[in-house]
Phi, psi and omega in degrees: 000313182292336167301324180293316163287000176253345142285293159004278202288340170314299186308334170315313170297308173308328174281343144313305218280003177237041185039033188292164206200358193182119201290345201278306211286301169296346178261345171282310168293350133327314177274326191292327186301309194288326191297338207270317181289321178301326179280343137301324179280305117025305161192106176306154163196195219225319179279331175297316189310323146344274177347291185287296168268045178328331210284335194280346150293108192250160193270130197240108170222178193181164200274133159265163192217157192226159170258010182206156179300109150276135199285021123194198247276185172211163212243149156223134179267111167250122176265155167199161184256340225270340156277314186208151185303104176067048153315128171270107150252000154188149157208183195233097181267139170232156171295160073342146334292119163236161170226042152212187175222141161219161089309115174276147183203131175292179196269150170134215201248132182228154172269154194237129152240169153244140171242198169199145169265080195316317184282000217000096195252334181113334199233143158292129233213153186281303176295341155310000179266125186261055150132145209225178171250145159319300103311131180320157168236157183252124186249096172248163161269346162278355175267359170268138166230002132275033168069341171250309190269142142228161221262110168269205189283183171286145138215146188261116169312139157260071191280002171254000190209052211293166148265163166262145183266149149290346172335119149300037206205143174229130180236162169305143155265154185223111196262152169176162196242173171270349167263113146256168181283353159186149186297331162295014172293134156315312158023280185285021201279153162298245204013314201274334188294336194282326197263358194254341194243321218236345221212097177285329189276358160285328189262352148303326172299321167313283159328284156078008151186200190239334175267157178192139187227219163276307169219201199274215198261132174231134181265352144312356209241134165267121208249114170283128171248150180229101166294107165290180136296186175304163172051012178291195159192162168326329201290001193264037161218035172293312200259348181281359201254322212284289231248009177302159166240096200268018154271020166210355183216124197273088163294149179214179192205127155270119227214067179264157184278115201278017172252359179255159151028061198312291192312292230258328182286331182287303174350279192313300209291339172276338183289328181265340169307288172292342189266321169310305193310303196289312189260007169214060216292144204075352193265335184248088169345278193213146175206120186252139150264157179231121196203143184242161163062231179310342188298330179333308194277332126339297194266321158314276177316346166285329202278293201293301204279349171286345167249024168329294166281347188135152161314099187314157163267056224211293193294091178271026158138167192220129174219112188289107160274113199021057209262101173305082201279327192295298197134199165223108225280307225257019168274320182295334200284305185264024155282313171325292168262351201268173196263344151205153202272179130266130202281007190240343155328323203295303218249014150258355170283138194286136203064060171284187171267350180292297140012265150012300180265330178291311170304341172283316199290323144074032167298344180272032176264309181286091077254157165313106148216147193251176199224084176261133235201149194233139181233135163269122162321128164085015171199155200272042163218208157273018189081350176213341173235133163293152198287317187307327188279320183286346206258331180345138177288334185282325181285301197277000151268350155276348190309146150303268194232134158271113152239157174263149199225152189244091184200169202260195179307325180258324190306351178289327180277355152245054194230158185281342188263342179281325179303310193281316156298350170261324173292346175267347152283343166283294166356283168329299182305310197288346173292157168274000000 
């Protein structure tokens, strides 16, 4: 019992560093986890297993191609054996326009369809299916080599000539684009940033991809991208956004589940970086990122993995808001103790091996990076990161230039002198 209140109160701490503002949101996560391993130990299957470890998945993606413009979204289905016979072990409805498909799927063997709704009745349908992969694919973890991916075939969709399936399933389509007209679209509500930390499958449901900007894309522009934080969303960047100047700078926003995994969330934002990039060479310029809190950390591994090979010319610099380069004392504490973890707590604790690995690797030293770091008169931190952690020696001596600012953890994205000064850090970056 006394182990359980000293996780209890651990977790607490932790649900500050992530602004968490109400305990019912970890406890709901916490009851589903236990409801989810009791429902397994009862009768496996392949969407509970899902269920119980998202973190424990990797992304199976590959380039797509249609022989006609689909008029909305398409569904994708991964089937297995490995419980029940032909099992829906996930699936992925994505937006139009795209031109890949992806899936998270735990390891083992699957069959991959695709449908559309053709007949548009609003549902997806068994008899709706334009296309499949020729052969199952295998989801190992030695076939991962970025922590995340694995690379499936090319496949060209058939929407004039769908097949019918024995499939068993009928799902709602949920249409929405990736442009919107403001952050202030419910879309975008903090709730969903709360639900983005405990529940990866409601809030992929919500979304249903991961970028989103204002308009579509102009490659004339220099395209900002912005990593929120934990439990975040785009809307924590409204007012540094609001004054931008956009007949010269595109914001875009990465609008991600902040509970899985910093390696694999960095992974997924290069995978979608390099596949724009792959399938449209040259339309992508110039790219500065922008992140706040844990987005830091994030974007760093994003950062790593996009420079695998060398520094893309595209990427002209990273700019940082109070970012725990150190880590978080009271994340390791409630790995320790709490009665159930969130999975991106392992890599934001100080001194994980994610933390460990970013700094060996140091890929963000060849680019312009910038540090912006936040203090309360009369305490050494921003009120939720200590200056030591945003302060880290691997980071803040690699920095180009660092500033301090005297606000707190989220208040640096609304404070004015920090604004006049990140625009005036674009600026920098954007030169040629």
């Amino acid at each position: 019992m006394e182990r359980l209140w000293k996780g209890c109160l651990l977790c607490l701490a932790v649900l500050l560093f992530a602004g968490c503002t109400a305990v019912n949101h970890y406890l709901g996560f916490w009851q589903a986890k236990q409801e989810a391993r009791e429902a397994f130990s009862r009768e496996q299957s392949a969407e509970l297993l899902m269920q119980l470890a998202p973190e424990d998945a990797y992304l199976l993606l590959g380039k797509l191609a249609f022989d006609r413009e689909p008029a909305g979204p398409i569904l994708l289905l991964a089937l297995t054996d490995k419980f029940k016979k032909r099992e829906i072990a996930a699936r992925s409805p994505m937006q139009t326009p795209l031109d890949y498909y992806q899936i998270h799927l735990p390891e083992g063997v699957y069959e991959i369809y695709f449908f559309a709704d053709l007949d548009e009745n609003g549902y997806f349908e068994a008899h709706e299916c334009v296309g499949r992969l020729p052969r199952p694919v295998t989801i190992a973890k030695q076939k991962v080599k970025d922590g995340l991916s694995v690379i499936g075939p090319d496949l060209k969709l058939n929407l004039a000539a769908p097949s019918k399936t024995d499939l068993v399933f009928e799902e709602k389509v949920r249409r929405h684009s990736y442009v919107y007209e403001s952050l202030e679209d419910e879309f975008f509500d903090p709730r969903y940033g709360e639900i983005g930390l405990y529940d990866f499958k409601v809030f992929m449901a919500h979304t249903q991809q991961y970028i989103f900007s204002f308009e579509t894309m102009n490659p004339r522009k220099t395209q900002v991208l912005f990593v929120h934080g934990v439990a975040g969303t785009p809307r924590d960047f409204q007012y540094m956004v609001r004054g931008i100047d956009r007949k010269r700078y595109q914001p875009w926003f990465y609008f991600y589940p902040s509970g899985l995994p910093l390696k694999k969330l960095g992974a997924n934002l290069a995978n979608i970086i390099k596949y724009a990039e792959a399938n449209n060479p040259g339309r992508l310029r110039r790219l500065i990122i922008v992140a706040h809190s844990m987005g830091g950390l994030v974007a760093l591994s994003t950062i790593q993995h996009l420079s695998a090979d060398g520094v893309p010319p595209y990427l002209k610099g990273c700019i940082s808001f109070n970012s725990p380069y150190g880590g978080v004392e009271a994340a390791a504490s409630g790995i320790k103790y709490a009665p159930a973890v969130v999975p991106s707590w392992h890599d934001v604790a100080a001194g994980s091996p994610f933390l460990n690995e970013l700094y060996t690797e140091g890929k963000h030293k060849a680019i312009p990076f910038y540090l912006f770091f936040g203090y309360k008169t009369g305490d050494s931190s921003d009120g939720t990161i200590t200056l030591q952690s945003q302060l880290n020696r691997n980071i803040h001596l690699s920095a180009h230039k660092s500033y301090g600012f005297n606000a707190s953890h989220v208040g640096i994205l609304r404070d004015e002198q920090a604004r006049q000064v990140f625009y005036r850090t674009l600026s920098d970056l954007d030169r040629d």
